[in-house]
C-alpha positions in Angstrom: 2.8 -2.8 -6.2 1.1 -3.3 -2.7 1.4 -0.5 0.4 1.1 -2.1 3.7 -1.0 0.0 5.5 0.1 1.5 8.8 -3.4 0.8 10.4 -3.9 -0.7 14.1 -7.2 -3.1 14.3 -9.8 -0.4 14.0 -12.2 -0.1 17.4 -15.5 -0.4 16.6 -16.7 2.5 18.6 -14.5 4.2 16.0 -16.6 3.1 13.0 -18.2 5.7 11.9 -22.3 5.5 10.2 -23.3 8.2 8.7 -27.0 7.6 10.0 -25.7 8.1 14.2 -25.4 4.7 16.2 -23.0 2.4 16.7 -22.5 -1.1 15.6 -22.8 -3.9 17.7 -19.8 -6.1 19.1 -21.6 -8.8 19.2 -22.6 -9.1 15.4 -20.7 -12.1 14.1 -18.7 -10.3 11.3 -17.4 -8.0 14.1 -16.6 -11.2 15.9 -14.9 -12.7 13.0 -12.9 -9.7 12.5 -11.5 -10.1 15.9 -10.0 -13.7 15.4 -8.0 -13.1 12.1 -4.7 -12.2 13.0 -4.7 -9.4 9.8 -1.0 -7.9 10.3 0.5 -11.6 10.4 -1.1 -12.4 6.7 -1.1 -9.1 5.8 3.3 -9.5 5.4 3.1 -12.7 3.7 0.5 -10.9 1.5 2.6 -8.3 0.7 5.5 -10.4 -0.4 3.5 -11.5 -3.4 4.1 -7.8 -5.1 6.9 -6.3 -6.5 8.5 -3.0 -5.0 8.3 0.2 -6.8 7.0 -0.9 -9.9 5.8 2.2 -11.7 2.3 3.2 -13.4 -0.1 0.6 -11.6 -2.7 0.9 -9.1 -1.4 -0.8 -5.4 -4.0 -3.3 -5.1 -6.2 -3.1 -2.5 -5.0 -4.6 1.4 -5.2 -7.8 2.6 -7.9 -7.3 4.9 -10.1 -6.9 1.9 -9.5 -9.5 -0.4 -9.9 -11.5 2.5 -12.9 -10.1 4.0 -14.5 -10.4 0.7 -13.5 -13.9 0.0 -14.7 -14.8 3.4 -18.2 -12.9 2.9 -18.4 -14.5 -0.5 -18.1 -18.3 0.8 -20.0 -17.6 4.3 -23.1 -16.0 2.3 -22.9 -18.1 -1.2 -23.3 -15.2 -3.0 -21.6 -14.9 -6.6 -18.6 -12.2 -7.2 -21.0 -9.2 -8.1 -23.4 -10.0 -5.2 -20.4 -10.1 -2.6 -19.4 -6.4 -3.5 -23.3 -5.5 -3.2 -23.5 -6.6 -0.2 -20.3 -5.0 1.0 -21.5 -1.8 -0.2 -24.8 -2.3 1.7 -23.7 -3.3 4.8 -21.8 -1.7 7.2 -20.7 -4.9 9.6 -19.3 -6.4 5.9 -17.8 -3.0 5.6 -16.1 -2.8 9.4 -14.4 -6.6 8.8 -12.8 -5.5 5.0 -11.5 -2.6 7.4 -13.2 0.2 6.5 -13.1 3.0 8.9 -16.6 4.5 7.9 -19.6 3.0 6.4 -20.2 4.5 2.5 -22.4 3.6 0.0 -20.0 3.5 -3.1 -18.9 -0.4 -4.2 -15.6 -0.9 -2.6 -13.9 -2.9 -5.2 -14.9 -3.9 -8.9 -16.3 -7.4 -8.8 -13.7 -8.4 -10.9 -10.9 -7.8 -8.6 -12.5 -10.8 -6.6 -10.3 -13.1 -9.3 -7.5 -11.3 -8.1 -8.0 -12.2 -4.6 -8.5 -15.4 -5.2 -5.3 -16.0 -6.9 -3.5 -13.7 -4.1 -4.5 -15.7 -1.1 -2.5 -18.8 -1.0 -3.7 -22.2 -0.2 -1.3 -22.1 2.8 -2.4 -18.9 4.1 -5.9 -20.0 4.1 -4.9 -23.3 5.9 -3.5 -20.9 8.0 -6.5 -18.8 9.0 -8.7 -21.7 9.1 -6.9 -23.3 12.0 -6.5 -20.1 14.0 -10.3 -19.9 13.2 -10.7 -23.2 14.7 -8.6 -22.9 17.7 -10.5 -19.6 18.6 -13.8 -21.2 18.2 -12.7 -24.3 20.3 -11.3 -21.7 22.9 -14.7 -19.9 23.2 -16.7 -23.1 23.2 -14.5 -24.2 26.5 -15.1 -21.1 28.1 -18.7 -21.3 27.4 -18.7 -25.2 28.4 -17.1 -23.7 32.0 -19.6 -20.9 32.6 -22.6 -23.9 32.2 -21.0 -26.0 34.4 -20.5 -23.0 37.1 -24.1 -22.1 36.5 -25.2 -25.2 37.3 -23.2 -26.1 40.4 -24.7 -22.7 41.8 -28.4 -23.7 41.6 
């Protein structure tokens, strides 16, 4: 079973630490967080799981099987050390989606197998080249603003 969340991309002033502050928007897991198009995966996702079925636990959103899998890769860190550092961190928390920072473990580690076997070779072909389009896009911009600076001096 698997519940589609209602959510819009959370703000991160909205992100709330339990410690004051705020996080920054410049950190690259917020950045990251920005470039995923969530909602668009989120449906194919979805379509994975049956409707309705009765007795089972809805597994847990897109956003964090696919945060996780993304944290687990970037950092080289093994299934259990990937929901550690979730649980530590509140940047790893904001790009799974969570609204608030806490300090209980997300997920069990093993539902990192799960994700795995969720997230289809063809949506992660997917992500990777919107990944890679961004990232070309913001290296052309910053290519521009040099060239600019320069023709100023």
């Amino acid at each position: 079973m698997y519940r589609i969340e209602d959510k819009k991309q959370l703000k991160l002033e909205d992100f709330m630490l339990p410690f004051g502050g705020k996080l920054n928007g410049k950190n690259r897991w917020v950045q990251l967080s920005k470039l995923i198009p969530w909602k668009k995966f989120e449906e194919q996702y979805a379509q994975q799981f049956s409707d309705g079925v009765e007795g089972g636990a809805p597994a847990k959103p897109f956003r964090v099987a696919l945060g996780a899998l993304i944290i687990k890769e970037k950092l080289n860190l093994t299934d259990r050390e990937t929901v550690e550092q979730i649980r530590e961190n509140p940047y790893l928390q904001y790009l799974i989606g969570k609204e608030a920072y806490s300090d209980d473990e997300p997920f069990d580690a093993s539902m990192m197998v799960h994700f795995r076997k969720r997230i289809t070779g063809d949506m992660l072909g997917e992500i990777n080249e919107r990944l890679h389009v961004e990232e070309v896009k913001k290296n052309e911009k910053l290519k521009k603003r040099l060239k600019r600076k320069k023709k100023l001096r």
